[in-house]
N, C-alpha and C positions, 0 to 999 in steps of 0.2 A: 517865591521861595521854591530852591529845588524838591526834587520828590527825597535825595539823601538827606536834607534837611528837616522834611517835613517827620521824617524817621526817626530822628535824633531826639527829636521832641517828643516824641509818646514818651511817655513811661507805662510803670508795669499794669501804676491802678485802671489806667485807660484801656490796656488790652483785653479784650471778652473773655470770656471764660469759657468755658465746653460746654455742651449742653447738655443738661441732668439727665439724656435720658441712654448721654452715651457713655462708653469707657474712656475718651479721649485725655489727652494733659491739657492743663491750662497752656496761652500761649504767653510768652514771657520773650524780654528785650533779645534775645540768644535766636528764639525762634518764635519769633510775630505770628505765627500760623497755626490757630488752634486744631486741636483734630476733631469733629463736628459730632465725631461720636455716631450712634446707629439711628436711621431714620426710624420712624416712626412707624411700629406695622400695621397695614394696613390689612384686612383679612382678604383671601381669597374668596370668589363667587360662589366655589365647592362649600367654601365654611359656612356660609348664611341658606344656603340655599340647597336642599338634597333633592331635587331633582335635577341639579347640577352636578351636583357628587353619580348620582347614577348615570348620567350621562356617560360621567369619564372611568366609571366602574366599567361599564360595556364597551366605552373603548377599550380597556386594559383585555377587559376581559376575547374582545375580538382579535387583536393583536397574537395573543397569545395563542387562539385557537387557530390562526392562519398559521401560527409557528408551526401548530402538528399537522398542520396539513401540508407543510412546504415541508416536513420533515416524512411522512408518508410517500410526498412525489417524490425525495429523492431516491426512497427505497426502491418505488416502482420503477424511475427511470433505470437504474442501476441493475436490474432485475429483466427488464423490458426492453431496454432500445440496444441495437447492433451497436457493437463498437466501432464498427467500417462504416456506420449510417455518416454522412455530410447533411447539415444542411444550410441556408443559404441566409444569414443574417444582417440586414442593413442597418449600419456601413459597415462591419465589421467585413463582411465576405465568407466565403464560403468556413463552416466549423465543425469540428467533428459535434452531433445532437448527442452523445450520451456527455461529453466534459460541458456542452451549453447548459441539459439538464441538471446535471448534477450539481454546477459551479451557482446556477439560479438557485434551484430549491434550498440548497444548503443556507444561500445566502438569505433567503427571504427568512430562512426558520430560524436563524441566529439574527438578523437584524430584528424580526418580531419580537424576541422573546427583549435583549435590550430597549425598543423602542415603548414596549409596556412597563419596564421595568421603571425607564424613566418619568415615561406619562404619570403612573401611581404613583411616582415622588414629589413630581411638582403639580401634582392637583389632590392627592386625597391625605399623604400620608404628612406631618404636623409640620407646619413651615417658619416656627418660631429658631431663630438665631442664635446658639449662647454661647459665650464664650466662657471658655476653660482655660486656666494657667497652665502652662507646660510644668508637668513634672518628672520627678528621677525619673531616668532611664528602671531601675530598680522596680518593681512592683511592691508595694506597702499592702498589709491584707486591706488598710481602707481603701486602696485604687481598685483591688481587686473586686471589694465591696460595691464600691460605685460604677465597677463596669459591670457588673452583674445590674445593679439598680437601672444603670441606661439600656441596658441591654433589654429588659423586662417592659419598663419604660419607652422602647422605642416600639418594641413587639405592639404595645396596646395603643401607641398613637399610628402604627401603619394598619388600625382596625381590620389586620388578615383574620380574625375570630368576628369578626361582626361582617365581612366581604366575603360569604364562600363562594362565590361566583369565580374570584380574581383570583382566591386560593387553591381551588380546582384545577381552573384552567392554567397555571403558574405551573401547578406542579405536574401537570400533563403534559405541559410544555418541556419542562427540564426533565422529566421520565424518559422522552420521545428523540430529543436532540440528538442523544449519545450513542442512540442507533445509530445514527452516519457513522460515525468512528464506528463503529462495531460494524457493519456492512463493507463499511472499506478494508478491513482485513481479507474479508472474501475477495480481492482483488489484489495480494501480496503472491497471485498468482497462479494461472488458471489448474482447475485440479486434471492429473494427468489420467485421471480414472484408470485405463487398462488398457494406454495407449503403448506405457512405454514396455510393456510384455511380448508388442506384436511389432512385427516389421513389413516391405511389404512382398515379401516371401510368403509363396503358396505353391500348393503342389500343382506342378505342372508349369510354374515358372521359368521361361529360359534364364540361363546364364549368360548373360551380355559381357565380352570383355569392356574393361571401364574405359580403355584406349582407342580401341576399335568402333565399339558400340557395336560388336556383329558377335550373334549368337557363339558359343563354345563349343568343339569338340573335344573328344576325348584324344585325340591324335592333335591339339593343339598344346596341349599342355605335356612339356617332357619332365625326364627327372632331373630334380635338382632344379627345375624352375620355377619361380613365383609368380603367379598371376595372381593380376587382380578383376574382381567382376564384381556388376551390380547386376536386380533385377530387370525382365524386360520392362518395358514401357516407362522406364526414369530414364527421365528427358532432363538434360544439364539447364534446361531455360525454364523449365518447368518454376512454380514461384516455390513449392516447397522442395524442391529439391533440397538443396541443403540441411533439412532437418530429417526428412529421409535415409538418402545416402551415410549421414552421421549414424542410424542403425543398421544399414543394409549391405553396409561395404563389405565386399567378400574378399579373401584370398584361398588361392588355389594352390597345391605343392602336392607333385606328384613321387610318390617314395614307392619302395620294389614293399609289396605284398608283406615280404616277407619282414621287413621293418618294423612293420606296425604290430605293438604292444599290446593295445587296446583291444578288446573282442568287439565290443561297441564300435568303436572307431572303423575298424577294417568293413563291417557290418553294413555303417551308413558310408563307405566311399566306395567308387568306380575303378576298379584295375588301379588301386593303390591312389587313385586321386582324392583327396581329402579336399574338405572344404570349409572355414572358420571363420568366426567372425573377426574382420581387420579392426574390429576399436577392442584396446585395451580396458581390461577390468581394472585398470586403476584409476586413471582420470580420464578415459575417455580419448588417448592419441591414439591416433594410427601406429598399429603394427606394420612396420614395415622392413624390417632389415633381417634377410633369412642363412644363416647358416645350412650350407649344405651338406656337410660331415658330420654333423650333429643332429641335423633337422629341428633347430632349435630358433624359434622366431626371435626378435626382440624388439621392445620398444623403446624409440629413442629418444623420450623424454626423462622416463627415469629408471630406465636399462630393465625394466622385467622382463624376465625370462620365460621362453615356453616352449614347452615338448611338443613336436607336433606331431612326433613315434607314438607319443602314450597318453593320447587325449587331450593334447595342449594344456596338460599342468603344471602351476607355476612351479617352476626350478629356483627362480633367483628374483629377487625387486621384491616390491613392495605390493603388486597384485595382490588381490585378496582370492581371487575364481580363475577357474580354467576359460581359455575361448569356447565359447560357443560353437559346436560345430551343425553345421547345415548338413542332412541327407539329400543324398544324390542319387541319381541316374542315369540313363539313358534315353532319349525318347526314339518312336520308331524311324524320325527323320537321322536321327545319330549326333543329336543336340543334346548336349547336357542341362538337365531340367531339374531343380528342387522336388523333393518330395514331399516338404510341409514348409513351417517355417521354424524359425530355431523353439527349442523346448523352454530355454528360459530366456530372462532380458538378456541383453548384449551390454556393454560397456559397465561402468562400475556401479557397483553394488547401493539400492538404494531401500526403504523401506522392507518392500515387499520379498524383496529376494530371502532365499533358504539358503543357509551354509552348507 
């Protein structure tokens, strides 16, 4: 007899029933396949035995205390190791040591603290099954009642009032993590402390033309022309040049004596030679475009205006400050040489600056 035959022939009383001790449906001619319902539970080793239970207590409880200490090393590495440090990890090759440190510790203190998490669920805390009917979306005050009761009811089968051990160390664990995040703010960007105040103008600094690269004189610079300088010893190959030069750019424009406005101004310039800072107090572009019947600078990103008669005060745009002007000199060789460095920052306006 085939096997579709042999089918035909059950009926319903022959098919088994579910097993009492499960939820399943009985199996009927539609669907021959009882559902067997929930095995039988069998207890865990923790449950019979509590020097089993302590056992996997100190594990939780280890796990968790290697969290603060992989949460500690990241501090410290973060704290402690060069950013420019390399070093040499097989296979990977050569890596920067502070993203190895950091990218470890973080990870061992966040893996720890889950891998206790779970350890304590599948050996200490209540491993009985039960199923629940889906209900409303809606909360009923009884649903709300009975999640309060499980809630209460779960508190006292995960024995964290009878384990201080695992609840200590749990919550030193999650105390501790959230440093990382909070120590990585400290890295949204190195603090400028009272760099950006200084340039590297000092008294007694040549003026280097930025074309040339050969010292200034005063017989170099005529009226109505624009030079530009930096200080000595900024070297175009140099590695920080670039963030240098971005404070240190000078321009040069020599006006008759009698032009100049400013009592200040006349004061710190050489036979009418003035000297200011080329970066714009608005965002930081080079001034570069000089009116000579006006003596009026401008910058050509977004056209502000500057006097260079009367202190380089904004005339016109969106500048908030005047340029910065540099005091100048003479030296005995007939070099023109800074006398300090500018009095305030150069380029646009940021905390620390005074209106």
């Amino acid at each position: 007899m085939s096997e579709t035959g042999s089918h035909e022939n059950v009926s319903d009383e022959n098919l088994p029933s579910a097993q009492e001790n499960g939820n399943g449906a009985v199996a009927t001619a539609d669907n021959p396949f009882a559902d067997p319902g929930m095995p039988p539970h069998e207890p865990r080793i923790q449950d019979v035995d509590e020097e089993a239970a302590k056992r996997s207590e100190r594990v939780v409880a280890m796990l968790f205390t290697v969290s603060m200490l992989a949460t500690l090393g990241f501090i410290a590495s973060f704290v402690t190791v060069p950013v420019d440090k390399y070093v040499h990890i097989w296979p990977i090759g050569n890596i920067g040591a502070l993203n190895f440190a950091l990218g470890t510790t973080l990870g061992v203190a966040l893996f720890c603290i889950g891998a206790g998490a779970v350890h304590w669920a599948r050996t200490l805390m209540s491993d009985h099954e039960l199923v629940d009917e889906r209900h409303p979306v809606a909360a009923e005050p009884e649903t709300r009642a009975k999640v309060m009761d499980d809630f209460r009811q779960g508190a006292k089968e995960s024995a964290l009032g009878r384990r201080p051990l695992i609840r200590r160390t749990m919550f030193g664990a999650l105390a501790l993590v959230p440093l990382s995040g909070v120590v990585l703010l400290r890295d949204l960007g190195p603090l400028p402390e009272d760099k950006l105040e200084h340039t590297l103008w000092s008294k007694g600094k040549l003026l280097v033309n930025e074309n040339t690269h050969e010292p200034l004189r005063p017989e170099d610079i005529t009226v109505g022309s624009l030079t530009f300088a930096m200080p000595e010893g900024l070297d175009e190959h140099d590695e920080e040049f670039q963030k240098e030069i971005a404070k240190a750019a000078l321009m040069l424009v020599r006006l008759e004596p009698e032009d100049i406005k400013d009592k200040r101004e006349l004061d710190w310039s050489h036979e009418g030679i003035v000297a200011y800072s080329k970066i714009c107090t608005h965002v930081g572009c080079p001034v570069s475009l000089y009116e000579q019947q006006t003596h009026h600078v401008l910058c050509p990103c977004h056209q502000s205006t500057f006097d260079l008669s009367d202190g380089a005060r904004v005339i016109f745009g969106p500048a908030g400050h005047a340029l910065p002007q540099l005091k100048i000199s003479v030296n005995n060789e007939g070099f023109l040489e800074a006398q300090g460095d500018f009095e305030e920052p150069v380029g646009p306006a940021y905390w620390e600056r005074r209106a």
